[in-house]
C-alpha positions in Angstrom: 17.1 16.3 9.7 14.9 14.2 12.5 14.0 11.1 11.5 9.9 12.1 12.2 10.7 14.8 9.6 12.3 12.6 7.2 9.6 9.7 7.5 6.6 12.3 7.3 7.6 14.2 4.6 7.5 11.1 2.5 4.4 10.0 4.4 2.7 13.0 2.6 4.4 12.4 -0.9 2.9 8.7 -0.7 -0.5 9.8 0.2 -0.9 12.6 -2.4 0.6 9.9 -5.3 -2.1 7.2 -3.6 -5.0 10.6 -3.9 -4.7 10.4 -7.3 -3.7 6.9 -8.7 -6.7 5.9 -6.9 -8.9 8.9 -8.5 -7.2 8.3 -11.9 -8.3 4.5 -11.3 -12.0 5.3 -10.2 -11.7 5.2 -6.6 -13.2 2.5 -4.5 -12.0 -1.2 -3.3 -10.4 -2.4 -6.5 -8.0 0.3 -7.3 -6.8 0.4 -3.3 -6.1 -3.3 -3.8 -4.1 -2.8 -6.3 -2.2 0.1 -5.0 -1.3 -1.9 -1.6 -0.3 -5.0 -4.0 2.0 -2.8 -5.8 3.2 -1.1 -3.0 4.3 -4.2 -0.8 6.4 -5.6 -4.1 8.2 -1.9 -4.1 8.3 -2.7 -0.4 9.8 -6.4 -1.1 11.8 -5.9 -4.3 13.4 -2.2 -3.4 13.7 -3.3 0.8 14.2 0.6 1.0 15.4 2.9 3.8 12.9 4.6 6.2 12.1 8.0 3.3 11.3 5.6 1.1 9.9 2.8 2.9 7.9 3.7 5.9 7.4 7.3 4.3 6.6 7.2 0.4 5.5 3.8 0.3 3.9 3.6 4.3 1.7 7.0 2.5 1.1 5.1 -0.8 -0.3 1.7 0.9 -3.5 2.6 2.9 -4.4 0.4 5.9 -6.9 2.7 7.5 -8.8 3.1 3.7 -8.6 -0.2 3.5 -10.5 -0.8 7.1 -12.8 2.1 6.1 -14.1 0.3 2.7 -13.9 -3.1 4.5 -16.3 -2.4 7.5 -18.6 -0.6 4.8 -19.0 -3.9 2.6 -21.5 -7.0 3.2 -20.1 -9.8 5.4 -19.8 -11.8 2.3 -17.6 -9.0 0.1 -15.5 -7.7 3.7 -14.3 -11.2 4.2 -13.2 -11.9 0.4 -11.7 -8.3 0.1 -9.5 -9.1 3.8 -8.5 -12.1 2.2 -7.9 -10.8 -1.3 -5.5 -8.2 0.4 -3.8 -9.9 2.6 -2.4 -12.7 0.3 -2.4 -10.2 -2.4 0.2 -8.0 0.0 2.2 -10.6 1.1 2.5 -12.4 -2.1 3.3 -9.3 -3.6 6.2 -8.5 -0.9 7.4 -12.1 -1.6 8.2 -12.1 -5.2 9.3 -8.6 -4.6 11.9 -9.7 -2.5 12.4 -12.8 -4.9 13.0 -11.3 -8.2 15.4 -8.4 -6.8 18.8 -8.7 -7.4 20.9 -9.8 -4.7 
C-alpha cells in the first residue's frame, strides 16, 4: 500500500476521533489543548510508525485549529494560549518518551 495511502487513512481516523472528543469536551480552546497535550505524550511514550504517528495521531493533534482559535483571541489570551501549548506539547512529548519502557 503507498505510504500517502497509509499516512492518510490514519490522518482521517485521527481527525474524526479529534471531531468528537473535542465536541464531547465542549469544543473551543481548552479541550484542543488538551487533545494536542495528550497527543504529543502518545507521540513521545508510543514513538510510533508513520499509521500511527504522522496519521492517527498527526489527525488527532490540530495545528491549523489551534492557529484558527489563536488569531481569533485578544493579544493577551493568543499569547498565553501559544505559550500554554507549546510547553504543554513538548512537555507532554518529554515525559512521554521518559516514562516508556526502554
Amino acid at each position: 500500500m503507498p505510504q500517502a495511502l497509509v499516512v492518510g487513512s490514519g490522518a482521517a481516523l485521527g481527525a474524526v476521533a479529534r471531531y468528537f472528543l473535542s465536541a464531547l469536551l465542549g469544543g473551543g480552546m481548552l479541550p484542543l489543548l488538551i487533545i494536542n497535550i495528550f497527543g504529543s505524550a502518545l507521540m513521545g511514550y508510543f514513538k510510533p510508525k508513520p499509521f500511527w504517528g504522522t496519521g492517527v495521531l498527526g489527525g488527532f493533534t490540530s495545528f491549523a485549529t489551534f492557529a484558527y482559535l489563536t488569531s481569533g483571541a485578544s493579544p493577551a489570551i493568543a499569547a498565553g494560549y501559544v505559550v500554554a501549548t507549546v510547553l504543554g506539547c513538548v512537555g507532554a512529548y518529554l515525559i512521554g518518551d521518559k516514562v516508556a519502557p526502554r
